[in-house]
C-alpha positions as CSV (number, residue, x, y, z in Angstrom):
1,X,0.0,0.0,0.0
2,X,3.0,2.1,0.9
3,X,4.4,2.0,-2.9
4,X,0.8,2.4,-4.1
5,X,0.3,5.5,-2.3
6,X,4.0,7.0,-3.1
7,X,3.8,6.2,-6.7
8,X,0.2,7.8,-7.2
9,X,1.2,11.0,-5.3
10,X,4.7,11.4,-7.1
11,X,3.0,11.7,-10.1
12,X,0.2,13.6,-9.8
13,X,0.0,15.5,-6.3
14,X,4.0,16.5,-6.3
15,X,4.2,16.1,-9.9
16,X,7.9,17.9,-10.7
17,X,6.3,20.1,-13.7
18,X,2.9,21.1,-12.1
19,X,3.3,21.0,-8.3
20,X,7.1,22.2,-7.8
21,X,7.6,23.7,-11.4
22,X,11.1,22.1,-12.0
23,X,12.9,21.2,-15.1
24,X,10.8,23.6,-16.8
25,X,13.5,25.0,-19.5
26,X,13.8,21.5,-21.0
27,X,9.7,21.5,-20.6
28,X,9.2,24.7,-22.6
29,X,12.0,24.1,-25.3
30,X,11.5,20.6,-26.4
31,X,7.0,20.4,-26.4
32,X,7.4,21.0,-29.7
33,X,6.5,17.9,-31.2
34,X,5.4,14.6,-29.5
35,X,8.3,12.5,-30.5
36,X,11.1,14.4,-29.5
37,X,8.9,15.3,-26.4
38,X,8.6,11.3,-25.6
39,X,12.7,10.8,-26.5
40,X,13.4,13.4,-24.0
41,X,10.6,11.9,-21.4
42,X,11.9,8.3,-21.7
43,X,15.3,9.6,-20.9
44,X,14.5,11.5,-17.8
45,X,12.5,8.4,-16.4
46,X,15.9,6.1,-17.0
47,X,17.9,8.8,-15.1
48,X,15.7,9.3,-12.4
49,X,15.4,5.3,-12.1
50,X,18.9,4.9,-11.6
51,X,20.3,7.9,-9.9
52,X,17.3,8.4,-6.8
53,X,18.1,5.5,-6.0
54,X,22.4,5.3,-6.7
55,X,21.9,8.6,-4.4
56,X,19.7,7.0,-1.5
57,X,22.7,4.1,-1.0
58,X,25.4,7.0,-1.0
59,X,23.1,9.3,1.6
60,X,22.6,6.2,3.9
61,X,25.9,4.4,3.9
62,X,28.1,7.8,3.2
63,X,26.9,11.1,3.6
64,X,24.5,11.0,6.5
65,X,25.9,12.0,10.4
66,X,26.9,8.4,11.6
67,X,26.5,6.7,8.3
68,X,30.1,5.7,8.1
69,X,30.1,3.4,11.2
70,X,29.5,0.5,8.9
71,X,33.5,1.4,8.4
72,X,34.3,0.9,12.5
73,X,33.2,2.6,15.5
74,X,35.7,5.3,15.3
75,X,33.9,6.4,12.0
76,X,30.7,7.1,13.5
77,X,30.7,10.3,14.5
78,X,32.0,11.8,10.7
79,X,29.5,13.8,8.7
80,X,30.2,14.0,5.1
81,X,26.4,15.5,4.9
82,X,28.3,18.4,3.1
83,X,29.5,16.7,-0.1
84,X,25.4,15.6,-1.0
85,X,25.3,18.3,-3.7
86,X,28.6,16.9,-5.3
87,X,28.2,13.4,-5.3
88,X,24.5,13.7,-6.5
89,X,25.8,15.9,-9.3
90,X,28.7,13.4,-10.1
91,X,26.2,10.6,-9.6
92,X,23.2,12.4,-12.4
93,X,26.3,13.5,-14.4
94,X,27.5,9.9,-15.3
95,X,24.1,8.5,-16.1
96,X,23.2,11.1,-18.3
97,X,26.7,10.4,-19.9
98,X,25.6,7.0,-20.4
99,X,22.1,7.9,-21.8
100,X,23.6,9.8,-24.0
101,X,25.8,7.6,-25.7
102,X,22.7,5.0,-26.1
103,X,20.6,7.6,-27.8
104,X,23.6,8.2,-30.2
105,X,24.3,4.8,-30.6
106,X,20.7,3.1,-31.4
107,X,18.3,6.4,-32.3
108,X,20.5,8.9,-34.1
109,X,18.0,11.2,-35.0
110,X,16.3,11.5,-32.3
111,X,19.6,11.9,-31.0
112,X,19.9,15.0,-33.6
113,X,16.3,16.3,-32.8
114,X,17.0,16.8,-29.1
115,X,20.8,18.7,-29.3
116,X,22.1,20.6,-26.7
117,X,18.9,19.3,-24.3
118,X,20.4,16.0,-24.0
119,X,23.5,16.7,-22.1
120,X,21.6,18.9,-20.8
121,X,19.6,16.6,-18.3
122,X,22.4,16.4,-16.3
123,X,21.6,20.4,-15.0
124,X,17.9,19.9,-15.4
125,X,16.7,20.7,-11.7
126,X,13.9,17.8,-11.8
127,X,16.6,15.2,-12.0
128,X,18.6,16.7,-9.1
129,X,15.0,17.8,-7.3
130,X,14.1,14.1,-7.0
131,X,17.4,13.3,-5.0
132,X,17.1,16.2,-2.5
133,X,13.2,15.4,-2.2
134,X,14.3,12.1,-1.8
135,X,16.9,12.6,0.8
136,X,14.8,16.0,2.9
137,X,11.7,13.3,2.8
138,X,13.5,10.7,4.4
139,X,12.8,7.6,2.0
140,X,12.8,4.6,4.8
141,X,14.1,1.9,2.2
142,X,15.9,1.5,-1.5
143,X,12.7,0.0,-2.8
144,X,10.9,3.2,-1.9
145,X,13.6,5.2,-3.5
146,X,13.1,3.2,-6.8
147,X,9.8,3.7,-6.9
148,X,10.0,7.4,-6.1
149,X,12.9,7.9,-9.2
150,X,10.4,6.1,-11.7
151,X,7.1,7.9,-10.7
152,X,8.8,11.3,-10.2
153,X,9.8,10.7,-13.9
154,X,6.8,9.2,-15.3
155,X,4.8,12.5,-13.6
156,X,7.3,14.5,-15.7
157,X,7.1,12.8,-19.1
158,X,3.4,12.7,-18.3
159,X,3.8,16.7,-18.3
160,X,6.0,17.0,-21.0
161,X,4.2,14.9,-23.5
162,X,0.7,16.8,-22.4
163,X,2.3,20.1,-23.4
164,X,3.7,18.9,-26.6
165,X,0.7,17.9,-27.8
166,X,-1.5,20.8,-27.0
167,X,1.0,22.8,-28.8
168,X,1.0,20.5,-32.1
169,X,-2.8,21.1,-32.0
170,X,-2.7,24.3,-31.1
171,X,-1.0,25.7,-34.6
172,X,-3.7,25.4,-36.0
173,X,-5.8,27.5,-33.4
174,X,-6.6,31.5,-34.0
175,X,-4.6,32.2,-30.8
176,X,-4.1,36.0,-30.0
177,X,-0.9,37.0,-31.6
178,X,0.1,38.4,-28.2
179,X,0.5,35.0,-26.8
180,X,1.5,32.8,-29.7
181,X,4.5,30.7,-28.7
182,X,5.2,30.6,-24.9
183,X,2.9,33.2,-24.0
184,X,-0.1,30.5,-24.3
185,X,2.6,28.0,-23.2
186,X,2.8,29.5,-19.6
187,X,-1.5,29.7,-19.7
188,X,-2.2,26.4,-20.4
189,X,0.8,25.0,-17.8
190,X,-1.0,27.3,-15.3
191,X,-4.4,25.6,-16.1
192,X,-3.2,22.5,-16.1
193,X,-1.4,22.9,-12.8
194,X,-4.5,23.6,-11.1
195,X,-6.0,20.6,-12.8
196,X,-3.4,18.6,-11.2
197,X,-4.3,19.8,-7.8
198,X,-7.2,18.3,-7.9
199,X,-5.7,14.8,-7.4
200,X,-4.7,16.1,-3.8
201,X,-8.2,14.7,-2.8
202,X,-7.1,11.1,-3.8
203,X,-5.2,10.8,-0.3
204,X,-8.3,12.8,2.4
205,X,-11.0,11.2,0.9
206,X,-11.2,8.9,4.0
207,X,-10.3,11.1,6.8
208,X,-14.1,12.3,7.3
209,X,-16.1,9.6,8.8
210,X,-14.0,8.4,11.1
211,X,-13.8,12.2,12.8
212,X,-17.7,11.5,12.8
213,X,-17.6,8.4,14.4
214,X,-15.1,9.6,17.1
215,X,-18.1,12.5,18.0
216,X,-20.8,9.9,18.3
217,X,-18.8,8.1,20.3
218,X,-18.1,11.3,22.5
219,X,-21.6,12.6,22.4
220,X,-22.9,8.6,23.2
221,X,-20.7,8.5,26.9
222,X,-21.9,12.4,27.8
223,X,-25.4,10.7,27.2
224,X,-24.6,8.3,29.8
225,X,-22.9,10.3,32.3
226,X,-26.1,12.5,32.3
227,X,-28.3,9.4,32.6
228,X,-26.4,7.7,35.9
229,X,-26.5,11.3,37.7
230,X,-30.4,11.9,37.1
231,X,-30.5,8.4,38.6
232,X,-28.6,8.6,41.7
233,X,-30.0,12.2,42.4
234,X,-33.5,10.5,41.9
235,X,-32.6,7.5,43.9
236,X,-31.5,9.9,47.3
237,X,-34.9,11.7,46.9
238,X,-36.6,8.6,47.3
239,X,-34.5,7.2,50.3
């Protein structure tokens, strides 16, 4: 239930594009067109995959206060907390290295269709956001993690593959000439942003009745109380 819950709300209640607004330069510039949109979405979900959770082992057996004891007692009280930027950068840096050479290798124009914005992944905020959301949310366990790098990048493709094709569409539209290009770009994220918050009922919908429950319970025993002191006050003006 616990991966359920994550997975659901890291897609569409913190979703990285609509909830927290990050990795929005590669969001605006390549939503384009569809394909190069779901090229660039793939390769975001396979960094996240691997580097949330690359970055959870290094926070719990290396950079947290204490987590070096696995090394000997006299290890246990260094914190290395300060080097989490650097080693999740070197961390996202080398995957997206790796991603890179893929793309180039096996899809060489879609390789050519996405340029600079390819290497560019490795600075995109969303990848680095899910290892510091990861990390200031204190993911218990590496599964967790896992899950948490896939969703958080299936929520962004998700986003980016929305935009993309509302703006293939929308060429054809009369659309003021004031806000053709990323004018209606930043309107339709905003609408669709307070779509998405709409999901945030998915996780109170139950919280309701059992508040009402706990006040007929309440109300129930003040019932009583009241009942067995009319009856003892009645029961001494009788004796």
């Amino acid at each position: 239930m616990e991966h359920i819950e994550l997975f659901f709300k890291s897609i569409f209640i913190d979703n990285m594009v609509f909830a927290t607004f990050l990795g929005m330069c590669s969001y605006l510039a390549v939503s384009k067109k569809v394909a190069t949109a779901v090229g660039l979405g793939a390769a975001v979900i396979f960094v996240l995959a691997i580097t949330v959770p690359l970055n959870w082992l290094l926070d719990q057996y290396l950079l947290q206060p204490g987590a070096l004891k696995w090394l000997g007692a006299e290890y246990a009280d260094y914190d290395l907390s300060f080097l989490s930027f650097i080693m999740f950068i070197a961390t996202i840096a080398t995957m997206v290295q790796l991603v890179e050479i893929v793309v180039e290798k096996f899809s060489p124009s879609l390789y050519n269709s996405l340029g600079i914005f390819l290497p560019l992944i490795a600075v995109n905020c969303a990848i680095l956001g899910g290892s510091l959301f990861m990390q200031s949310r204190e993911i218990p366990t590496l599964g967790l993690a896992f899950n948490y790098g896939i969703a958080s990048g299936i929520g962004w493709f998700l986003a980016i593959l929305a935009i993309a094709a509302i703006r293939e569409k929308i060429r054809y539209s009369n659309v003021p000439p004031a806000l053709r290009g990323l004018g209606i770009t930043f309107i339709i994220t905003g609408l669709m942003a307070i779509g998405f918050m709409s999901f945030g009922g998915m996780l109170t919908g139950g919280d309701e009745p059992a508040e009402k429950e706990v006040k007929t319970v309440k109300v129930e025993d003040s019932t009583k109380d009241k009942t067995e002191k009319e009856l003892a006050n009645n029961t001494k003006i009788i004796e």
